[in-house]
C-alpha positions in Angstrom: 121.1 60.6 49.9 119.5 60.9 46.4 118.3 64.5 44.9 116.3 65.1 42.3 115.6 68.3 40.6 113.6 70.0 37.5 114.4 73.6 36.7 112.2 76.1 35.1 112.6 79.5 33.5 110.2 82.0 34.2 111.1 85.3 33.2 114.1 85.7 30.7 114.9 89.6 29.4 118.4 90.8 27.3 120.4 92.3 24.3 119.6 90.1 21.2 123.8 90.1 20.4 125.4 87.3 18.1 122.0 85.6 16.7 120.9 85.3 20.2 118.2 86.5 22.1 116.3 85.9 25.4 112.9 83.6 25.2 109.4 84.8 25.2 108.7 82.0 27.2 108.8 80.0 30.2 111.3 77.5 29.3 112.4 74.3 31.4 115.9 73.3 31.9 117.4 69.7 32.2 116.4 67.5 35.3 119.1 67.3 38.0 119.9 64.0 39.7 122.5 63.2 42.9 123.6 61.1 44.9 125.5 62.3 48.3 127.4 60.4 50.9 127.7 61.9 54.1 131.9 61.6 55.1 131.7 62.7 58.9 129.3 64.8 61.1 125.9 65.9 60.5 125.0 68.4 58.4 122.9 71.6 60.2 124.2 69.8 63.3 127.5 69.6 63.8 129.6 72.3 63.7 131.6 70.7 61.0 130.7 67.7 58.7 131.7 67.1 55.3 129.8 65.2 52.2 131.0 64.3 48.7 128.6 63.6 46.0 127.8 63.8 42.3 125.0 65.5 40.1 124.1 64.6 36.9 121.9 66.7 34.2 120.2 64.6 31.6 119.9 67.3 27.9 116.1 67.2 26.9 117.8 69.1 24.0 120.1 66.5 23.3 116.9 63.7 23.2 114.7 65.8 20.7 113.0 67.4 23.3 111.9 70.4 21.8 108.0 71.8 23.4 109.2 74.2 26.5 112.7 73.7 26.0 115.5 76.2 24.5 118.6 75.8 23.3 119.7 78.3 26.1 117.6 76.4 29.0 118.7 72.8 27.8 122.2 71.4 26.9 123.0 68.7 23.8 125.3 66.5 25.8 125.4 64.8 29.8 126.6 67.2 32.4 127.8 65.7 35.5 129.5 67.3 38.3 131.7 65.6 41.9 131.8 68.0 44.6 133.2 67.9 47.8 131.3 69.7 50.5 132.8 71.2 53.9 130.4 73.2 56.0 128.9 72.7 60.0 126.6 75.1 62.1 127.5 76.5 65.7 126.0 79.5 67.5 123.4 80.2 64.9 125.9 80.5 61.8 126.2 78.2 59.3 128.6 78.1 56.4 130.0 75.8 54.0 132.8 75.5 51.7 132.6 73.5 47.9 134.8 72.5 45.0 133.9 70.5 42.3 134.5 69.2 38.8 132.1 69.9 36.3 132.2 67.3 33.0 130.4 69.1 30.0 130.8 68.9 26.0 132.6 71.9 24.7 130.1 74.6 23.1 130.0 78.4 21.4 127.2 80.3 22.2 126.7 82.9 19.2 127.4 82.9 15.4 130.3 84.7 13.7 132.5 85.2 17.2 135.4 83.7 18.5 136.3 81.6 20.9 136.3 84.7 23.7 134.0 84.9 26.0 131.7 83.1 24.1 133.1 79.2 24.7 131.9 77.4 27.6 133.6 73.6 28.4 134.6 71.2 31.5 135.0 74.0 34.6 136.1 74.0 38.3 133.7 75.6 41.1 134.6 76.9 43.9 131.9 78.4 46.0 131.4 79.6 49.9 128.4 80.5 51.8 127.8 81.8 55.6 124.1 82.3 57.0 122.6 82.9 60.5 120.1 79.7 60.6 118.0 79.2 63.4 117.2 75.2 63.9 114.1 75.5 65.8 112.6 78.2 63.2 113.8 76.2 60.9 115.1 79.4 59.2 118.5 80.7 57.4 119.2 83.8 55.5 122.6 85.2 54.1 125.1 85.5 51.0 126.6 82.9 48.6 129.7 83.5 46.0 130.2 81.0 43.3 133.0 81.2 41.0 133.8 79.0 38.1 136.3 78.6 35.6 136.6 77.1 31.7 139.9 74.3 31.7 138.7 72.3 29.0 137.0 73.1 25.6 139.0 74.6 22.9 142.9 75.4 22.4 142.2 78.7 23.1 141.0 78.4 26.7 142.5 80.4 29.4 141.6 79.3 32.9 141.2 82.0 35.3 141.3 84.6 32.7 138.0 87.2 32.5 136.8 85.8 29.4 136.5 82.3 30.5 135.8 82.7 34.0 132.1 83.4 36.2 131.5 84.9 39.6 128.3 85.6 40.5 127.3 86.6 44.2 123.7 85.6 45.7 121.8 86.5 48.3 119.1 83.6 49.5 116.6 83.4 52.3 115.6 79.6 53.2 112.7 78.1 55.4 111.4 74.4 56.2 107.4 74.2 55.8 105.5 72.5 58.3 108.8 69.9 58.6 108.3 68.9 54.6 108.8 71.5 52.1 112.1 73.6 51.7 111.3 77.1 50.2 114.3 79.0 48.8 114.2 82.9 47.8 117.2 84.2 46.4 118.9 86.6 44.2 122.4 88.0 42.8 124.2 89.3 40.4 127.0 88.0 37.7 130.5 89.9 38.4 132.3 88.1 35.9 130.5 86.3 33.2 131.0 83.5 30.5 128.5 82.2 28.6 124.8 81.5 30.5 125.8 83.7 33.2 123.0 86.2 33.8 123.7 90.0 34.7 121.4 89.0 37.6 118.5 87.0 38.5 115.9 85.8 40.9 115.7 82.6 42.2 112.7 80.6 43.9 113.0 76.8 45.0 110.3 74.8 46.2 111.5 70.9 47.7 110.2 68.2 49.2 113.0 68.0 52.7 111.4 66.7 55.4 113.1 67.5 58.6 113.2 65.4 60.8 111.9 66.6 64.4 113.6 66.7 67.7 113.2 64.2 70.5 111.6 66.0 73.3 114.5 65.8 75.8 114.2 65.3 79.5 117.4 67.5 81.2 117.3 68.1 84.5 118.1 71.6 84.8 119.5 74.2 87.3 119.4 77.4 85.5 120.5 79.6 88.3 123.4 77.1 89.4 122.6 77.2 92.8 122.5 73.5 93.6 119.2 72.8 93.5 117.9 71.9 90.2 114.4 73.9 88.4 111.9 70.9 89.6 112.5 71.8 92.8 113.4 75.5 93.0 111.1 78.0 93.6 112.9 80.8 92.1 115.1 78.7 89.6 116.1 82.1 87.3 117.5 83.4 91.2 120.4 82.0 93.2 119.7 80.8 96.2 122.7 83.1 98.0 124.4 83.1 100.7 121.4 83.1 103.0 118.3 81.1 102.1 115.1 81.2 102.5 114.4 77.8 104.5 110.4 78.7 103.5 111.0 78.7 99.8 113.9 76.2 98.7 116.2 77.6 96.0 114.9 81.2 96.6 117.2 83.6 98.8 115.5 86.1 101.7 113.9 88.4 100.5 114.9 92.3 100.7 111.7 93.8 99.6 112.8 97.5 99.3 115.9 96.4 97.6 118.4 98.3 99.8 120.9 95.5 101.2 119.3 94.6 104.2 117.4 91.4 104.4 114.0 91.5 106.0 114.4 89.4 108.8 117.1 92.3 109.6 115.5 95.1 108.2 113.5 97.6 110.7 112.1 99.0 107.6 111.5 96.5 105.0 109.1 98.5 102.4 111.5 101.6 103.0 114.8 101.5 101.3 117.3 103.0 103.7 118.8 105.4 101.3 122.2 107.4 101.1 121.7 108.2 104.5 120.6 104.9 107.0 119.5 105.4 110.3 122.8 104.1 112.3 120.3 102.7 115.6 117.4 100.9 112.8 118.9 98.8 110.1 117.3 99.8 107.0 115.9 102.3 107.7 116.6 105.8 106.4 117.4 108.9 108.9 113.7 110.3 109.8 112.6 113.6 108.3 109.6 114.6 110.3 108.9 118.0 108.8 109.9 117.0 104.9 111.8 120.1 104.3 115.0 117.6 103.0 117.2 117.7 106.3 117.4 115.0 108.3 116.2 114.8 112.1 119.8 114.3 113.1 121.2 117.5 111.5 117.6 119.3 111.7 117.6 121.9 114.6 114.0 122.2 114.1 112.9 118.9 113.2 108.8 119.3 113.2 109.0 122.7 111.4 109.7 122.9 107.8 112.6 125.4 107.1 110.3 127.2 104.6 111.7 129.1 101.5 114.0 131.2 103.3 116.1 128.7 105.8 117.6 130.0 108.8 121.5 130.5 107.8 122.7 130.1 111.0 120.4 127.1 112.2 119.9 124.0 109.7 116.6 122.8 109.6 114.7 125.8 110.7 112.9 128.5 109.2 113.8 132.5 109.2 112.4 133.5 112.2 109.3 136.2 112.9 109.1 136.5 116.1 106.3 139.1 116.5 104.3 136.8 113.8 103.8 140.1 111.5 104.9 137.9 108.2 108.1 139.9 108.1 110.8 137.7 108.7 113.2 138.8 111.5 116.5 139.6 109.0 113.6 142.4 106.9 111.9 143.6 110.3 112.9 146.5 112.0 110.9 146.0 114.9 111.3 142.5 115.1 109.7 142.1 118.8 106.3 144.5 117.7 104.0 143.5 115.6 103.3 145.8 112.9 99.4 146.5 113.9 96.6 146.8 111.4 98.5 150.4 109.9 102.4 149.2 109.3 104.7 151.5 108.6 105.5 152.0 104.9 108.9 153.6 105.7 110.1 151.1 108.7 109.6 147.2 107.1 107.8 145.2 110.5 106.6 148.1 112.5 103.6 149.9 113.4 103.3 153.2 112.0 104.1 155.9 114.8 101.4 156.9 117.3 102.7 159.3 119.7 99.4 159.8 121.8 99.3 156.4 121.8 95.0 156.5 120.6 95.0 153.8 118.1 94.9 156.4 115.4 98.2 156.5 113.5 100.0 159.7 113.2 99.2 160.2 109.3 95.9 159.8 109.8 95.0 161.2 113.0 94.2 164.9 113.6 95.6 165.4 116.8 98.6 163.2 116.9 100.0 164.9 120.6 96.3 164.6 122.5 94.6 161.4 123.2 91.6 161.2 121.8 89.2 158.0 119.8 88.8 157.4 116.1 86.4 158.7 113.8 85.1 158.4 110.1 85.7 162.1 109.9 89.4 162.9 109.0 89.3 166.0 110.6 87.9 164.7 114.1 90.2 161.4 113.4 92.2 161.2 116.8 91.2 164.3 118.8 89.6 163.9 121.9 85.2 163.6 122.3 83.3 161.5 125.2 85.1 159.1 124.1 89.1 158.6 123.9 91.0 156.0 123.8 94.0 155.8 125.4 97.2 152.7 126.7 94.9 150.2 125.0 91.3 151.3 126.6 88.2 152.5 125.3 87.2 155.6 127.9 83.9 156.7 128.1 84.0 160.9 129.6 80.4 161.5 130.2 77.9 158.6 132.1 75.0 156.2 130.5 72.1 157.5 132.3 69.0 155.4 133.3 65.4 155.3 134.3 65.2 155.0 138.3 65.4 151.2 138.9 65.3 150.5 135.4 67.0 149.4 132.4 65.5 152.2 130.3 68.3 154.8 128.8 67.3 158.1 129.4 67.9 160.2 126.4 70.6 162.4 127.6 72.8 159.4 127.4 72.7 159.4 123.2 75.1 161.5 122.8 78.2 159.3 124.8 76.8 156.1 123.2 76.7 157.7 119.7 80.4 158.7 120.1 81.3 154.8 121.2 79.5 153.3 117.9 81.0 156.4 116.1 84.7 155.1 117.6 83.8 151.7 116.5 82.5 152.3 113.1 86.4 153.8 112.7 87.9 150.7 114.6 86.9 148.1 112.4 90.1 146.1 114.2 88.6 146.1 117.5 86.5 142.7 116.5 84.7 142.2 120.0 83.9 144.9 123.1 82.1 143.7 126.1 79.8 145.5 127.9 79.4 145.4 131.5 77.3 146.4 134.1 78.3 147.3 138.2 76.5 148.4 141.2 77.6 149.3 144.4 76.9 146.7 147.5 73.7 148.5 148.8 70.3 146.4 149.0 70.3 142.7 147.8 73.2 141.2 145.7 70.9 139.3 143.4 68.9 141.7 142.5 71.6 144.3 141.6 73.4 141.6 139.4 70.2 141.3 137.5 69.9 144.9 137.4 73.0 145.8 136.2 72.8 142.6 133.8 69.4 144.0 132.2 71.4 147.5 131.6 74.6 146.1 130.0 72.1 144.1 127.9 70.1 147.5 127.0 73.4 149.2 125.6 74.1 146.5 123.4 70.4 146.6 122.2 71.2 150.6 121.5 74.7 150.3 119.8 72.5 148.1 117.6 69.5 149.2 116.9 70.8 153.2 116.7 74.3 152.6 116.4 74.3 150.7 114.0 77.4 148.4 114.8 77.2 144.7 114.2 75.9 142.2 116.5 78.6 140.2 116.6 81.0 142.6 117.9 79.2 142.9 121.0 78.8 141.1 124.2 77.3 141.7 127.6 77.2 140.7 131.3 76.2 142.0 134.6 78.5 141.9 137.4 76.4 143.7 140.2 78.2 144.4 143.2 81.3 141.9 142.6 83.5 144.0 141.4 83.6 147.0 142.9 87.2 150.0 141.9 86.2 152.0 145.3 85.6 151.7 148.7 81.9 150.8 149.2 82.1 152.7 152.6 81.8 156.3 151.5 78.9 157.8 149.2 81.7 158.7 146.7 83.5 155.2 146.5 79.6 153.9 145.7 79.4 156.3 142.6 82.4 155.4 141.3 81.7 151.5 141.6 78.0 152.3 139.8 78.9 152.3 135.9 79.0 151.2 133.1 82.5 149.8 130.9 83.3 149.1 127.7 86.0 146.1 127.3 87.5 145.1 124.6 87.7 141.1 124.3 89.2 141.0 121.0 92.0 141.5 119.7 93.7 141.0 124.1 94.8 143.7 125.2 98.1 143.7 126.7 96.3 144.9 130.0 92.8 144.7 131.8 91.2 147.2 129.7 88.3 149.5 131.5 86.6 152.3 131.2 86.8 155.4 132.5 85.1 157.3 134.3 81.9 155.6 135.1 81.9 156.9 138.5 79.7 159.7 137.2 77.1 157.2 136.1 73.6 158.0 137.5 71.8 155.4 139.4 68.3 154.9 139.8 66.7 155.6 143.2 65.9 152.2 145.3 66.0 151.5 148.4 69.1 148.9 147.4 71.1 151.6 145.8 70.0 155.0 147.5 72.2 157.5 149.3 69.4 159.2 150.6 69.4 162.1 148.1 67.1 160.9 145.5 68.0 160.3 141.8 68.1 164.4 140.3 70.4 165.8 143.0 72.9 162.6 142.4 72.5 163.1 138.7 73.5 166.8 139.6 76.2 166.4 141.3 77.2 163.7 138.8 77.6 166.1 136.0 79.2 168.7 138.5 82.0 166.2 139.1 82.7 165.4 135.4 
């Protein structure tokens, strides 16, 4: 292989010393020529390979060249240097190791100075180099140390010693153009130094290298080693495994959730199975119905969540409230009663204390030991008017009162009926009350059902209208004679079944819930519910049996 090279000095700065000095200008230095014969391997090939060779300077100085060339850039005499070259690349590093030669006429550099440090002559150079090098980038970077040494030139040499002896260390950075031109960036610095050797410089190479390209090469490959090579595998970065998929050669079956069971044996092949499988479906996790984190098989309550305060004693489940109060069991002291609309502030869970039992509390009510109804008035609150209420019943203690035959309420009822929206106003917890009408059996059945329908509807329209109490809260029906609370056989037993009831619907009562007493009720005289007294002397005796 023949080389062929022309240096050139770009930049040159230093210490004038000696009657020397650096040039002001770009100076070139003597062409290099070689010729190298390759010994064995291939160079940025193998991994090693060795070349011996020569180069040869020719001195522009030395021909009376004198335009661009310096008597520190150019020599006076031939320069030629053998080498032997060891060096390979393998996994990305290359390296190499040289020694040479190098023939040169003996010279001072300097006036007035001895021998010292300032002769140069024939040297030996030694050099190594390591660099990772990529082949297919066509790139290598890394360090270089060359050392040289003065044998020849004067008596006074002393090979080896630190006045006749170079090292200089480089860094360099090398890339192949477009397969043609080899660019080289480099730089280092002079350890040891004899004459020519810079305290450090900066090197840049341009050279016409073509390298050569690769064959594209045809390998059949099996990357994944599974026996069946990449042509025909349809997951050739995947082996094959133990069980194949006969669908999709090369490929194993699949395990889509990832969690060691194979989908042709997984009951649950988009859920992984988790820490916990289910023992009866392979690959599938233990069930959690409710979410709350244990598992249906441990879970004593498996569709109810066990809420932020589990049961201690029974996994899965939440603290019970068995009255459904919102005090959990372990806080309530009256787990089994539901605290009502007025809990007790003293007793966590239970209603505060009512000891006639009227719906009004004992702090509140006036007359905590004798029934009576509520009222906006806290001085009436709990005593007994026409109305009480007592063991869940709203009790009516004087009659409604209506026009003979009618559904017209006579005026003398107002005063019962203004204590019932009065008890209501002060019972905002009693949501719904029905209002219903009975007759005795006397005279037609149809008629007293619409009858007694008409007057149940005509208390509503008053607890409205002059009452003042919401519509919604109010409901009515007539019942006529169908259900009768006396015997129908005796005048008496008729009274009592001819009233008028207040029930309350909502919230359910723990019993039937009726009025009392409506057997004072006046009714109309007709010849379907007559006693054969007339209306006035069975209103009077009505009020003389209250």
């Amino acid at each position: 292989m023949l080389t062929g090279s022309l240096p050139i000095t770009w930049l040159e700065r230093g210490t004038p010393a000696a009657g020397v000095s650096a040039s002001a200008q770009v100076s070139v230095g003597d062409p290099r020529l070689g010729l190298w014969v390759r010994l064995f391997g291939q160079p940025y090939r193998s991994a090693i390979a060795m070349s011996l060779g020569a180069n040869a300077w020719i001195p522009l100085r030395g021909l009376g060249a004198t335009d661009g060339v310096s008597d520190k850039s150019s020599d006076s005499g031939f320069r030629i240097l053998p080498k032997l070259v060891l060096g390979g690349l393998s996994h990305r590093v290359l390296w190499s190791l040289t020694g040479g030669f190098m023939y040169r006429p003996a010279a001072r550099l300097g006036v007035g100075v001895d021998d010292s440090g300032s002769t140069i002559g024939s040297e030996v150079q030694l050099g190594a180099a390591i660099a990772y090098a990529d082949t297919h980038l066509r790139l290598a970077v890394g360090p270089e140390l060359v050392a040289s040494t003065v044998v020849l030139g004067s008596a006074n040499v002393k090979p080896f010693s630190r006045d006749y002896t170079s090292v200089e260390a480089l860094l360099g950075l090398h890339y192949n153009i477009a397969h043609l031109l080899q660019l080289g960036i480099g730089g280092g610095l002079g350890l040891l130094r004899t004459p020519g050797t810079p305290d450090g410089r900066v090197l840049l190479r341009l050279a016409y290298a073509p390298w050569p390209k690769e064959p594209a090469k045809v390998v059949e490959q099996d990357r994944d080693r599974d026996g069946i090579l990449d042509a025909d595998d349809r997951c050739p970065d995947v082996h094959k495994g133990e069980r194949p998929d006969p669908e999709r050669v090369g490929c194993p079956i699949a395990d889509r959730d990832a969690d060691g069971f194979l989908d042709p044996d997984d009951r649950c092949p988009d859920v992984a199975a988790g820490p916990h499988p289910d023992p009866q479906r392979p690959g599938c996790p233990q069930g959690d119905r409710d979410g709350d984190g244990v598992l249906d098989a441990a879970d004593l309550c498996p569709d109810t969540d066990k809420g932020p305060r589990p049961d201690a004693q029974r996994l899965g489940c939440p603290t019970g409230d068995r009255d459904r109060d919102g005090v959990l069991d372990p806080d309530d002291q009256c787990p089994d009663l539901h605290h009502g609309p007025k809990p007790d502030p003293q007793k966590p869970g239970c209603p505060a204390k009512d000891r006639d039992h009227d719906t009004v509390v004992d702090p509140e009510d006036a007359c905590p030991d004798q029934a009576g109804a509520p009222s906006r008035d806290p001085k009436k609150n709990g005593c007994p008017s026409l109305v009480v209420v007592s063991d869940g019943k709203l009790q009516i203690l004087a009659p409604v009162f209506f026009a003979t035959n009618k559904d017209v309420i006579l005026a003398k009822s107002t005063p019962v009926l203004t204590a019932v929206s009065e008890a209501l106003k002060a019972s905002p917890e009693i949501k719904k009350l029905m209002v219903e009408g009975h007759t005795d059996d006397r005279g037609k059945s149809a008629y007293n059902r619409d009858l007694s329908d008409r007057r149940a509807r005509s208390v509503v329209k008053w607890l409205i209208g002059q009452g003042g109490i919401a519509q919604d809260r109010l409901q009515s029906k007539g019942y006529g004679p169908d259900r009768p609370i006396a015997d129908n056989k005796t005048a008496t037993g008729r009274e009592k079944n001819r009233r008028v009831e207040f029930v309350i619907i909502d919230p359910p009562q723990s019993s039937s819930v009726r009025t009392l007493d409506a057997a004072s009720v006046a009714v109309p005289d007709s010849p379907d519910q007559s006693d054969g007294n007339g209306g006035k002397k069975r209103q009077k005796r009505s009020k003389s049996s209250k």
